[in-house]
KEVEX-496391 format. One record per residue (C-alpha): residue in one letter; x, y, z. Coordinates in steps of 0.25 Angstrom, whole numbers, padded with zeros to 4 digits, always signed. Last residue first. Layout:
% KEVEX-496391
AXYZ...
END
This chain:
% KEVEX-496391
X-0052+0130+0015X-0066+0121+0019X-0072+0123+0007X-0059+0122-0003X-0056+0108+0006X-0071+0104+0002X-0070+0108-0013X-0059+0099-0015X-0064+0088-0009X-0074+0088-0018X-0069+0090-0029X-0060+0079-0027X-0074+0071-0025X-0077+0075-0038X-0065+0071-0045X-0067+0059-0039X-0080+0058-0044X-0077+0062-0058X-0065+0052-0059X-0073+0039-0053X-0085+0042-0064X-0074+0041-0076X-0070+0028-0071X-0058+0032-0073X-0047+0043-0074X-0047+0043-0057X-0034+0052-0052X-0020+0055-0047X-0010+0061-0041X-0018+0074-0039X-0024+0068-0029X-0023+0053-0025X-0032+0053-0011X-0043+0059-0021X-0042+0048-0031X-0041+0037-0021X-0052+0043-0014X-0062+0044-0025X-0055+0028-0028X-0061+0025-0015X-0073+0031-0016X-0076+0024-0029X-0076+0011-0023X-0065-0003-0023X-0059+0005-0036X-0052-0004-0046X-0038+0000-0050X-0033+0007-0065X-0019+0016-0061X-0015+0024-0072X-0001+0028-0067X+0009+0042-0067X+0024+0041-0066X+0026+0050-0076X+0021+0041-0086X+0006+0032-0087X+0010+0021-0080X-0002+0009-0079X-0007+0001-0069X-0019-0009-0070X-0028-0015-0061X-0023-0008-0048X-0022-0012-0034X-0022-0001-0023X-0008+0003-0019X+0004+0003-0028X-0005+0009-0041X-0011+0020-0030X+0004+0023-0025X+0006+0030-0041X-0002+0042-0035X+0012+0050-0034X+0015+0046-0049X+0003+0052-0055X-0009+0042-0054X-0020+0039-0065X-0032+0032-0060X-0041+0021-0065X-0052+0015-0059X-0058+0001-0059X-0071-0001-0055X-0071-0014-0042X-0076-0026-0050X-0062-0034-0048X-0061-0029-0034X-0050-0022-0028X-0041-0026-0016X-0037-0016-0007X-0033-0024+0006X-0019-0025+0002X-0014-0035-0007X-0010-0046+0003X-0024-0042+0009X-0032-0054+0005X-0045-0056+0014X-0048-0069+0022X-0057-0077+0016X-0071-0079+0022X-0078-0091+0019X-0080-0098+0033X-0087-0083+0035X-0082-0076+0045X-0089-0081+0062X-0082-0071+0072X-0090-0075+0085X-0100-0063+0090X-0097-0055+0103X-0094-0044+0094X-0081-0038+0095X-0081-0021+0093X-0074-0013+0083X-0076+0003+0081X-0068+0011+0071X-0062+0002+0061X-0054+0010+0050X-0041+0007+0056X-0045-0006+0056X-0046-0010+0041X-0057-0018+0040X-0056-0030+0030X-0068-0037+0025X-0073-0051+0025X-0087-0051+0020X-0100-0050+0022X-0098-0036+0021X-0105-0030+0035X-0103-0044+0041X-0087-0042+0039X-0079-0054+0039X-0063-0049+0045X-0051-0044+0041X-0047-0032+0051X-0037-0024+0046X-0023-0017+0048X-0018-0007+0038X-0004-0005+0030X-0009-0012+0018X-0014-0024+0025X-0014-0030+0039X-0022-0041+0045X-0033-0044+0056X-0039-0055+0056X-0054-0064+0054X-0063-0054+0060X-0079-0054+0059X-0083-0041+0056X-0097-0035+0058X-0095-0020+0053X-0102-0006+0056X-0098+0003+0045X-0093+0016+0046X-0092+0026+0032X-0084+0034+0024X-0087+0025+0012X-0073+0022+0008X-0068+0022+0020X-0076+0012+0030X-0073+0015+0043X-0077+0002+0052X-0086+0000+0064X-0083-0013+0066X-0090-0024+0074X-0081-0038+0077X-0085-0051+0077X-0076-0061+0088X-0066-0073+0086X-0061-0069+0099X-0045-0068+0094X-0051-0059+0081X-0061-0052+0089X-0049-0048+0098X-0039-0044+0084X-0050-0036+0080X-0054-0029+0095X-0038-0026+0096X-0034-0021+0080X-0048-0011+0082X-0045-0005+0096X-0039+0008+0093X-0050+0012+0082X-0046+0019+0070X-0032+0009+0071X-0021+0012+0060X-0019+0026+0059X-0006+0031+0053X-0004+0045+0052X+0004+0050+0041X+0011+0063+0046X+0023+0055+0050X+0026+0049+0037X+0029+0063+0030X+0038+0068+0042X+0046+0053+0043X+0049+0054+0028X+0053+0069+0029X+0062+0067+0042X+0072+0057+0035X+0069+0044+0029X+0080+0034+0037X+0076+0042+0050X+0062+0039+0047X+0065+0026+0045X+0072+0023+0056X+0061+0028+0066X+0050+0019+0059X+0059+0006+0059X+0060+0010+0076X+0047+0012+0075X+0043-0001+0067X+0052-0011+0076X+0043-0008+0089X+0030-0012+0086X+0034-0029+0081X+0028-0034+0092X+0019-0041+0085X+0008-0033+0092X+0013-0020+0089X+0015-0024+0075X+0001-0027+0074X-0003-0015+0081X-0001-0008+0068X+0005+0008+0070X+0019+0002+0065X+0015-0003+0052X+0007+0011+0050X+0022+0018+0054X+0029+0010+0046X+0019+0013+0033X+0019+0028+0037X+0035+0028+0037X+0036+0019+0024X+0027+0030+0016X+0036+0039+0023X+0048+0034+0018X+0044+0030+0005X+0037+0046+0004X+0051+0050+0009X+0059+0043+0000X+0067+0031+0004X+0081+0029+0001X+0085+0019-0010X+0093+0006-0008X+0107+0007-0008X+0112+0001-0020X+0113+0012-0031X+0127+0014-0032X+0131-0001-0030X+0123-0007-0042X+0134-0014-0048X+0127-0027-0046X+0115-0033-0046X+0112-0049-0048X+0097-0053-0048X+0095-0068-0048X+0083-0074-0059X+0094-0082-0066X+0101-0071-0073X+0095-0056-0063X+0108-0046-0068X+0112-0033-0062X+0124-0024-0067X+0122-0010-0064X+0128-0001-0073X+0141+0007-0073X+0150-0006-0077X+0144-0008-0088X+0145+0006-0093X+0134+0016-0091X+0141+0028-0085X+0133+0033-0077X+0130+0021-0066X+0120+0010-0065X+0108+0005-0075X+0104-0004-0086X+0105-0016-0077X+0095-0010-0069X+0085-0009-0080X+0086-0023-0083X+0085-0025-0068X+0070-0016-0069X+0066-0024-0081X+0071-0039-0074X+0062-0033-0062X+0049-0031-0070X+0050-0043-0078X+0051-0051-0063X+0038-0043-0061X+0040-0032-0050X+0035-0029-0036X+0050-0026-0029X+0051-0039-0020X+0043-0048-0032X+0053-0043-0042X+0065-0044-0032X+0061-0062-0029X+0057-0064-0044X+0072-0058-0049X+0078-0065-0038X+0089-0060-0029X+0102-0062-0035X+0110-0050-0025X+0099-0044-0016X+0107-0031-0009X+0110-0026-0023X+0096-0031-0030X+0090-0023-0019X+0098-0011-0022X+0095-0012-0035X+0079-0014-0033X+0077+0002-0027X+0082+0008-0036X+0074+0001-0047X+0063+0002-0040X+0065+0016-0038X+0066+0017-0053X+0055+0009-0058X+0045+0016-0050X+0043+0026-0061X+0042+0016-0071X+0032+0007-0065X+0034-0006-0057X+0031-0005-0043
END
């Protein structure tokens, strides 16, 4: 969150901060708001520079960070911290309501807070947030019983058999899985676990598992198998995977804050040349379609031309079938 046009908000969003945190630490706010040190120092420096009309001393706001401790004051007027928007409001609606579908929760007994933090929040936003995240669905389980035969094989030390949607080519495959835990990541519960069908460890998301059965065989991973990093998110791209490069308008600027990307760049108006390697080219097709108007493939060359195509494509269907 370190471009122009997010400067402002974070802007607004830090003074009130500094206001209720007097002498907090310049390396502490930079790594709660996901800058550099140099970053945050720019952004006081700019604070320093700003308050009410009139432009004397006494008009701006007055902040200093000597000795690594950030001191604020005369900031008054701007010191309540910033109402959500809708799309904020919604975006922090659906997430509540996913968090609260997890039968984790449940089973920590924590179930009953989320609702009554739901409730609140729609009250807070107004009807037009709780409208727009009420028509998201969330679905967290494909098959009812998934979370309960996992975390048995897990307690019995047991092999399980999936049959597992696999997205990116439209297709189910039968999987061997010996389980090793059950974590959650980006928003999503799955299965960590050795997969015969791979030969190695995988992770199945269970939403996306249709059938699974115990086998009466003993779960026996590999001594060698490492358990997979997911402090990143799940999505983590090769070194030899092609990179792609894509230019986003501003409302296609949450692909930079959600996959990983090799290089960012801001190209005015809002707009970014996002470069990122592609796991496979169906999954930047879809990327690209998903995105719209709001943004598109510039290269390979060969990526542009068959997303265009498939847009085509899609195109030509709904036509048909109006």
């Amino acid at each position: 969150m370190s471009g122009t046009a997010d400067r402002l908000p974070r802007l607004l969003a830090l003074v009130p901060y500094l206001m209720s945190h007097q002498g907090a630490q310049v390396g502490e706010v930079a790594e709660l708001f996901g800058l550099s040190e140099k970053q945050l120092i720019d952004d006081l420096q700019l604070v320093w520079m700003c308050g009410l009309p009139g432009h004397t001393p006494g008009d701006l706001i007055d902040v200093s960070w000597d000795g690594g401790e950030i001191l604020i004051d005369n900031a008054d007027t701007i010191a309540r911290p910033l109402r959500l928007g809708i799309d904020e409001a919604s975006a922090l609606l659906v997430a509540l309501r996913l968090l609260a579908a997890t039968p984790e929760l449940a089973e920590l007994g924590q179930g009953d807070a989320l609702p009554r933090v739901v409730a609140k929040l729609e009250q807070a936003a107004g009807e037009g947030a709780s409208a727009v995240s009420s028509q998201v669905a969330v679905d967290v389980d494909a098959a009812p019983d998934a979370l309960p035969r996992v975390k048995e094989a897990l307690r019995a030390g047991r092999r399980l058999s999936l049959r597992y949607y696999v997205p990116g080519r439209d297709e189910v495959t039968p999987r061997e899985v010996d389980p090793t835990r059950v974590v959650m990541a980006d928003g999503r519960t799955y299965l960590e676990g050795w997969c015969y069908r791979a030969e190695a460890m995988r992770l199945f998301r269970l939403d996306r598992v249709l059938t699974v059965e115990i086998l009466d065989v003993p779960a026996d991973p590999p001594a060698g198998a490492e358990p997979i990093d997911v402090t990143q998110g799940v999505f983590r791209p090769s070194p030899t995977d092609e990179l792609v490069e894509l230019e986003v308008s501003a409302a296609g600027r949450w692909v930079a804050e959600y996959y990983p990307c090799e290089r960012v760049e801001e190209l005015g108006e809002g707009r970014l040349r996002i470069t990122l390697r592609a796991r496979d080219s169906d999954w930047i097709v879809k990327l690209a379609l998903r995105l719209g108007d709001t943004g598109r493939v510039v290269s390979p060359a060969a990526m542009a031309e068959r997303v265009r195509e498939e847009a085509e494509r899609a195109l030509a269907l709904y036509a048909h079938r109006s």
